[in-house]
MMTF fields as JSON, N, C-alpha, C and O atoms, coordinates in Angstrom:
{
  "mmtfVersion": "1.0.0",
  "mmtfProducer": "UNKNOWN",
  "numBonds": 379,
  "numAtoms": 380,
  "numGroups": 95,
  "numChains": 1,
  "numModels": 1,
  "chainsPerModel": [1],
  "groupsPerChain": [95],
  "chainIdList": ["A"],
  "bondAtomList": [4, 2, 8, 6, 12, 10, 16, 14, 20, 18, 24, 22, 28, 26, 32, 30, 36, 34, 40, 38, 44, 42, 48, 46, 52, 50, 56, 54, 60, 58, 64, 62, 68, 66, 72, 70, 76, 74, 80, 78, 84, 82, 88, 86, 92, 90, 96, 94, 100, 98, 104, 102, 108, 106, 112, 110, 116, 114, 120, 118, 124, 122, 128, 126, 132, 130, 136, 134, 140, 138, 144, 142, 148, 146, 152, 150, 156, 154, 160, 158, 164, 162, 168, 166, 172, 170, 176, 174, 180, 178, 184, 182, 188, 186, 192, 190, 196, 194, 200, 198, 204, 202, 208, 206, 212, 210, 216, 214, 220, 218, 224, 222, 228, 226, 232, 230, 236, 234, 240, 238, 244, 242, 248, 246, 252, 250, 256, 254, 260, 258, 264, 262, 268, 266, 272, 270, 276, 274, 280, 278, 284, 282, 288, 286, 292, 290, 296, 294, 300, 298, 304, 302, 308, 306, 312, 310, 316, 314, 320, 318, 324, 322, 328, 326, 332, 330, 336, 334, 340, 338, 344, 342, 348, 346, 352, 350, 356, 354, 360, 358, 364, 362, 368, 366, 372, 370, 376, 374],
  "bondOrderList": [1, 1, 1, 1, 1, 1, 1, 1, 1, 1, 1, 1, 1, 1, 1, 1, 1, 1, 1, 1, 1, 1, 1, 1, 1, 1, 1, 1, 1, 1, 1, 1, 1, 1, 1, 1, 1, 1, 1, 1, 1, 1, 1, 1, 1, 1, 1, 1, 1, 1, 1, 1, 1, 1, 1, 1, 1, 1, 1, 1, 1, 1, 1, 1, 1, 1, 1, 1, 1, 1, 1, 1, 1, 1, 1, 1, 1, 1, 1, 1, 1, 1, 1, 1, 1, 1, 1, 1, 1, 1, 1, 1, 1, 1],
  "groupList": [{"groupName": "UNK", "atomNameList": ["N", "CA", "C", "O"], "elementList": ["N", "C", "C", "O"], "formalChargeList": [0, 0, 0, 0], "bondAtomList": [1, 0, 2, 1, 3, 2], "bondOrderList": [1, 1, 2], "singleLetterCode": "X", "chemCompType": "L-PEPTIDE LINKING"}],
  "groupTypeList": [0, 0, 0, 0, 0, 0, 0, 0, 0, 0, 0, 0, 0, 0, 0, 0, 0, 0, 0, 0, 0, 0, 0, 0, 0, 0, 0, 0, 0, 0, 0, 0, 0, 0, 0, 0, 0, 0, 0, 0, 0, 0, 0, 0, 0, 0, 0, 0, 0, 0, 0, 0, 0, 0, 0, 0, 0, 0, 0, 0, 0, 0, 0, 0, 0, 0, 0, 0, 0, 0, 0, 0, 0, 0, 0, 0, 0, 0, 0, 0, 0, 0, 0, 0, 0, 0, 0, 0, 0, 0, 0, 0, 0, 0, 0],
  "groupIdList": [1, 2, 3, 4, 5, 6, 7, 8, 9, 10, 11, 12, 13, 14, 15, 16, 17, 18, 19, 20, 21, 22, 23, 24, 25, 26, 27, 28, 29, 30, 31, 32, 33, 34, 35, 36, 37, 38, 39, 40, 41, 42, 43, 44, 45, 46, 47, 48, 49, 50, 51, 52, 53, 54, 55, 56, 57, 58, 59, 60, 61, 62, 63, 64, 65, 66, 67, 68, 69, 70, 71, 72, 73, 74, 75, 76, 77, 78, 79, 80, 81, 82, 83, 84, 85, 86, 87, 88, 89, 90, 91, 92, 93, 94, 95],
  "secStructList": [7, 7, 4, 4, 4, 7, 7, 7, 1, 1, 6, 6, 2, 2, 2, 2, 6, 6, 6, 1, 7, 2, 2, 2, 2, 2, 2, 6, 4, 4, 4, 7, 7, 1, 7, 2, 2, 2, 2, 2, 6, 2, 2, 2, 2, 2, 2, 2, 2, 2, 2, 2, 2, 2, 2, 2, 2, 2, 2, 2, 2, 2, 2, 6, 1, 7, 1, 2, 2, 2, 2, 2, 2, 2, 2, 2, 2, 2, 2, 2, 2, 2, 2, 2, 2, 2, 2, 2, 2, 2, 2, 1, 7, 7, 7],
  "xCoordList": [56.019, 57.365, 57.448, 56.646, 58.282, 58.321, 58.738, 59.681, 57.935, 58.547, 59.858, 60.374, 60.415, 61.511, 62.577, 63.67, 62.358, 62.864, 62.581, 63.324, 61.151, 59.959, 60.322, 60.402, 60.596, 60.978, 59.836, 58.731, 60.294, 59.657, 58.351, 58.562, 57.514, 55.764, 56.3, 55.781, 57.134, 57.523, 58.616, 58.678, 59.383, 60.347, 60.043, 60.673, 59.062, 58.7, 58.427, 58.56, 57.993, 57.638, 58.964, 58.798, 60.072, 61.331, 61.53, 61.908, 61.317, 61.37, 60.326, 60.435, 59.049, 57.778, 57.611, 56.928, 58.217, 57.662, 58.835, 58.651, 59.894, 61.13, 60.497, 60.86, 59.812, 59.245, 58.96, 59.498, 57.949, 57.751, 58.242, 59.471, 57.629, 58.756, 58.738, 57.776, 59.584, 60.65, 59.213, 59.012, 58.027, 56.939, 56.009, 55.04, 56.253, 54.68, 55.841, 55.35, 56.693, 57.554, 57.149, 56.426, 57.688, 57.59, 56.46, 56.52, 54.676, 53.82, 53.866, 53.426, 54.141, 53.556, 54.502, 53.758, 55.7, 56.541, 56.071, 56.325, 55.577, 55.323, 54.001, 53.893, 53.329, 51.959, 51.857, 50.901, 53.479, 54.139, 53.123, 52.559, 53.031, 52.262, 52.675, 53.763, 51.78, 52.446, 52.939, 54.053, 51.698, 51.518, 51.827, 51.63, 52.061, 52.174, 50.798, 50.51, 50.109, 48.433, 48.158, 48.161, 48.075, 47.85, 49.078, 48.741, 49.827, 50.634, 50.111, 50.043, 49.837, 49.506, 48.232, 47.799, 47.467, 45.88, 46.18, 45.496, 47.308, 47.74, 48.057, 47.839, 48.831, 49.141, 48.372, 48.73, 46.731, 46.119, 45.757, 45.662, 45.466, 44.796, 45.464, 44.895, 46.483, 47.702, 47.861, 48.095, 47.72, 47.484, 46.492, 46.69, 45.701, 44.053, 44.571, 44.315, 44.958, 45.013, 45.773, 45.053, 46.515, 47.866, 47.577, 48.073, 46.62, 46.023, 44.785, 44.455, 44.243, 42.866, 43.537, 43.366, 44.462, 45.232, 46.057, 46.269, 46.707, 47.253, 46.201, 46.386, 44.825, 43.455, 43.493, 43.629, 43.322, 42.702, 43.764, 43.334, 45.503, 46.115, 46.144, 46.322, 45.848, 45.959, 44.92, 45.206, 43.34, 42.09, 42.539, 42.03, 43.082, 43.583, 44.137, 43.806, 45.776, 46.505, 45.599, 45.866, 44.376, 43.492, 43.105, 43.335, 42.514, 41.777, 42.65, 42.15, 44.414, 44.57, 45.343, 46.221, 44.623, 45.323, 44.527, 43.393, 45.308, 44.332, 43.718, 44.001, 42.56, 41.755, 42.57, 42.071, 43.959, 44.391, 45.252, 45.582, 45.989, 46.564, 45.826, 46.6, 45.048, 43.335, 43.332, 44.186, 42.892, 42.937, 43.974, 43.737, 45.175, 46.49, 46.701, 46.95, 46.546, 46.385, 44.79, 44.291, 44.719, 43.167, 43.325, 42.968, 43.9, 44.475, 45.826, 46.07, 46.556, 47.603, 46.865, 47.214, 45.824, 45.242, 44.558, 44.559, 43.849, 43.0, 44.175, 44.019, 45.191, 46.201, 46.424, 46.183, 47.035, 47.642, 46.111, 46.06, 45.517, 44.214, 44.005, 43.89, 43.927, 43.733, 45.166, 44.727, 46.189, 47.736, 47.02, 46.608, 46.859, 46.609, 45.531, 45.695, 44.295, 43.602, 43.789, 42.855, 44.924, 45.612, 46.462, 46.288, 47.201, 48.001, 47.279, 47.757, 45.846, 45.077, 44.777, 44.946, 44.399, 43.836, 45.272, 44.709, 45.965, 47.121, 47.532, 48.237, 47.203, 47.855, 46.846, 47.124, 45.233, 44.171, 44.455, 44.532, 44.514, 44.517, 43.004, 41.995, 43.089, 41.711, 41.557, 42.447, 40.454, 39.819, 39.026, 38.458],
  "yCoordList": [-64.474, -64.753, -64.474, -64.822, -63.96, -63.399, -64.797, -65.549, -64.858, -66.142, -66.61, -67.688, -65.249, -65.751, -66.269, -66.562, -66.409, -67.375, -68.026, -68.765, -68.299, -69.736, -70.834, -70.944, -71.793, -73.095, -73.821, -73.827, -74.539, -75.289, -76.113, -76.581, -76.315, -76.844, -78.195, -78.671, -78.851, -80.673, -80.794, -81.645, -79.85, -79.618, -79.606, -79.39, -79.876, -80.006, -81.317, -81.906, -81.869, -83.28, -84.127, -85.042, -83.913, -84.089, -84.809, -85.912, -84.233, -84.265, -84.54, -85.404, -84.296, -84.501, -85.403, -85.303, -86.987, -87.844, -88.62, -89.455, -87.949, -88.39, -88.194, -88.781, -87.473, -87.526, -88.916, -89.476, -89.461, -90.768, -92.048, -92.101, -93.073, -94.635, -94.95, -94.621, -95.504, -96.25, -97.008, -96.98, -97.778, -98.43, -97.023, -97.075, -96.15, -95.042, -94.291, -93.994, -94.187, -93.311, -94.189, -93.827, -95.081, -95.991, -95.957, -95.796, -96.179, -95.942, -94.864, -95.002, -93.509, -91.869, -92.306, -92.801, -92.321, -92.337, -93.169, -92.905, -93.915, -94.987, -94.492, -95.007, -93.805, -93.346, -91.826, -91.45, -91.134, -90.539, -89.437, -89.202, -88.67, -87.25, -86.365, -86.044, -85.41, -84.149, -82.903, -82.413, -82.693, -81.835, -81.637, -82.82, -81.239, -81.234, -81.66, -82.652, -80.86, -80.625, -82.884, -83.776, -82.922, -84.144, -85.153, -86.275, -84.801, -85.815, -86.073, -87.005, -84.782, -84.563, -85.016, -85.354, -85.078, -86.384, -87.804, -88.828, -87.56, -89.15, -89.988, -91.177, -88.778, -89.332, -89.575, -90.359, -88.833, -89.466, -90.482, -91.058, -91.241, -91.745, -93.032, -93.977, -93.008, -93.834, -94.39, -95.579, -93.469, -93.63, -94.522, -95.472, -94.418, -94.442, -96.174, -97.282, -96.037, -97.879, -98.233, -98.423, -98.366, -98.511, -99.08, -100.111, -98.163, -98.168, -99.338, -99.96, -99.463, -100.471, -101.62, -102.506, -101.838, -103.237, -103.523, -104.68, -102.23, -102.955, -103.564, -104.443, -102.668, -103.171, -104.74, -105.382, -105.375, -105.955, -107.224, -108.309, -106.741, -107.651, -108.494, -109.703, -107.239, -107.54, -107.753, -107.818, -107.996, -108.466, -109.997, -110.825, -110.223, -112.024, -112.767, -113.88, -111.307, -112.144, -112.335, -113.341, -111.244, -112.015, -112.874, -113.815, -113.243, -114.488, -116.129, -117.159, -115.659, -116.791, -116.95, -117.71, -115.763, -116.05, -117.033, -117.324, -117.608, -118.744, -118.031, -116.882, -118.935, -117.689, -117.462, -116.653, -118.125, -117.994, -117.131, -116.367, -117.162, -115.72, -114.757, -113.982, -114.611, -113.668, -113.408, -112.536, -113.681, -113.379, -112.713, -111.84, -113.049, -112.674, -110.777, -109.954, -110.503, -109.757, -108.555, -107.43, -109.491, -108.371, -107.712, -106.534, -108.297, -107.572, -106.845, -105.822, -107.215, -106.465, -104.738, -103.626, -105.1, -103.653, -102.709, -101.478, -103.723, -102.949, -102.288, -101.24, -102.842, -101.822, -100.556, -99.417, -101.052, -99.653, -98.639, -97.409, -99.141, -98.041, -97.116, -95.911, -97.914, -97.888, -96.801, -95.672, -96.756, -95.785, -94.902, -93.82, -95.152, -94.183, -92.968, -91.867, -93.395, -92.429, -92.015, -91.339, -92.353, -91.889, -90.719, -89.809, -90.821, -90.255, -88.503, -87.426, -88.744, -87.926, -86.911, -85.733, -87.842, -87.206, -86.295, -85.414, -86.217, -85.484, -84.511, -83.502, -84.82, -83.829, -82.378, -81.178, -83.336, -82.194, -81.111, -81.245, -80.182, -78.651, -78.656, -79.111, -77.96, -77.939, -76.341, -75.506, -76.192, -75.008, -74.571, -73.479],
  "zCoordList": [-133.355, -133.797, -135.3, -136.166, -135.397, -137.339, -138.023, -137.777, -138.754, -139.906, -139.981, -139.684, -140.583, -140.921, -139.995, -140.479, -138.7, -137.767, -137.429, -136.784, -137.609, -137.063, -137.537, -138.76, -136.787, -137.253, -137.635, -137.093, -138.802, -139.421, -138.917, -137.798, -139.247, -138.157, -137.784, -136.775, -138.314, -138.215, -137.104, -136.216, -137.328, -136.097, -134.272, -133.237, -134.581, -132.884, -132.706, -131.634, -133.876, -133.81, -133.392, -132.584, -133.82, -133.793, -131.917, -131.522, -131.574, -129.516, -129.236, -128.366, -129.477, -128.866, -128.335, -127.315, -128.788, -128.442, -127.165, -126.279, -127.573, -126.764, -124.786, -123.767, -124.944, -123.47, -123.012, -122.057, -123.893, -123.964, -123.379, -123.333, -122.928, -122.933, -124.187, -124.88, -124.599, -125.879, -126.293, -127.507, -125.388, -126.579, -126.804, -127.562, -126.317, -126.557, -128.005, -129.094, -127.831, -128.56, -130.057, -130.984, -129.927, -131.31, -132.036, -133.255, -131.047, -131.766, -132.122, -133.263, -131.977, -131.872, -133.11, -133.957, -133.508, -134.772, -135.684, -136.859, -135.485, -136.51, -137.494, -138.607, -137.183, -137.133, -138.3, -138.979, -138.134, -139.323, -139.678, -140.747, -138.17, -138.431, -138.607, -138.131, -139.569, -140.329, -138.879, -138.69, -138.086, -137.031, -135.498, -135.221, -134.636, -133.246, -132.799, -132.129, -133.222, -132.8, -133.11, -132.261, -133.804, -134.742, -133.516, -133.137, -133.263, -132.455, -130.796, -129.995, -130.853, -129.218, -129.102, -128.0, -130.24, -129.918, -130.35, -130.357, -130.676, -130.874, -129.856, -129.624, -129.092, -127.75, -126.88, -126.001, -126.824, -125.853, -126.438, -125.354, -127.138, -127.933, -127.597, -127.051, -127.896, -127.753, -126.314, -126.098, -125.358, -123.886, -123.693, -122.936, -124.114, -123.351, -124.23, -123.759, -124.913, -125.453, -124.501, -123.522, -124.33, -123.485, -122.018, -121.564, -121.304, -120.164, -120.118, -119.108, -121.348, -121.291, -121.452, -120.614, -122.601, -122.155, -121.108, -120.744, -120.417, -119.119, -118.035, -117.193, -118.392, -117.478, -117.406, -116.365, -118.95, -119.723, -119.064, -118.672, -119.042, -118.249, -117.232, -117.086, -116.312, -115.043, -114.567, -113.371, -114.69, -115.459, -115.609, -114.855, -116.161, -116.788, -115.646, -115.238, -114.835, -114.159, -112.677, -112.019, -112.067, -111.193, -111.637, -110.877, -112.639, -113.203, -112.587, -112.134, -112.89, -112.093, -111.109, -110.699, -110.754, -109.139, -108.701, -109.08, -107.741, -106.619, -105.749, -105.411, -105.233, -103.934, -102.676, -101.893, -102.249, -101.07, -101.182, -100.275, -102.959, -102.452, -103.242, -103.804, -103.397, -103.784, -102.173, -102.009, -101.172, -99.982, -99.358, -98.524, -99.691, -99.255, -99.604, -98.723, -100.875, -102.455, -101.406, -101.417, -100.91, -100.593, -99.622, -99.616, -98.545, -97.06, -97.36, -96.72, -98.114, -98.635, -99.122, -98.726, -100.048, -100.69, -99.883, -99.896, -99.028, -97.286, -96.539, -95.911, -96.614, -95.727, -96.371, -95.97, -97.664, -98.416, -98.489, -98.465, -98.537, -98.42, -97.563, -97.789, -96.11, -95.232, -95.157, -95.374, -95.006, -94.972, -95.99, -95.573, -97.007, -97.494, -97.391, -97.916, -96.552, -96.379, -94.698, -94.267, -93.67, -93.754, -93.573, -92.762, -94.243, -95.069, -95.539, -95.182, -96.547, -97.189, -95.445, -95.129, -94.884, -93.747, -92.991, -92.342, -92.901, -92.009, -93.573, -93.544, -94.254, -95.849, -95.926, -95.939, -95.979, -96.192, -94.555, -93.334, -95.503, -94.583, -93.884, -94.421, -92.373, -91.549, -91.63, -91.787, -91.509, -91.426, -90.131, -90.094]
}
């Protein structure tokens, strides 16, 4: 692309993050990077936190579950599994 129409290197930053939810957006802005390159490792970066504290949550909220509906919570997950593979099985192509 010839320069003299190339938009500015910051100008992409502009939208980049708008893909985003409204809390990932806020960190990626707040953080006040010069680059695309520099935003787009921000974003994993940013992810990968994001994801260990939702772990880290829901980690806590078993903690208090009670064991009966800990039991309840467990046959609930054996089903969807169970549909789900499934599911995998009528999807995967046979040879």
């Amino acid at each position: 692309m010839p320069v003299n129409i190339r938009p500015p290197p910051r100008s992409a930053l502009l939208h980049y993050s708008d893909a985003f939810d409204p809390e990932m957006e806020f960190q990626l802005r707040e953080r006040n990077l010069a680059t695309l390159e520099e935003m787009q490792n921000n974003a994993v970066y940013v992810e990968a936190n994001f994801l260990i504290r939702r772990a880290k949550m829901k980690e806590e909220e078993m903690k208090n579950i009670d064991p009966e509906e800990s039991t309840y919570l467990e046959v609930k997950l054996d089903i969807l599994v169970s549909e789900m593979e499934e599911m995998m099985q009528r999807i995967t192509p046979r040879n």
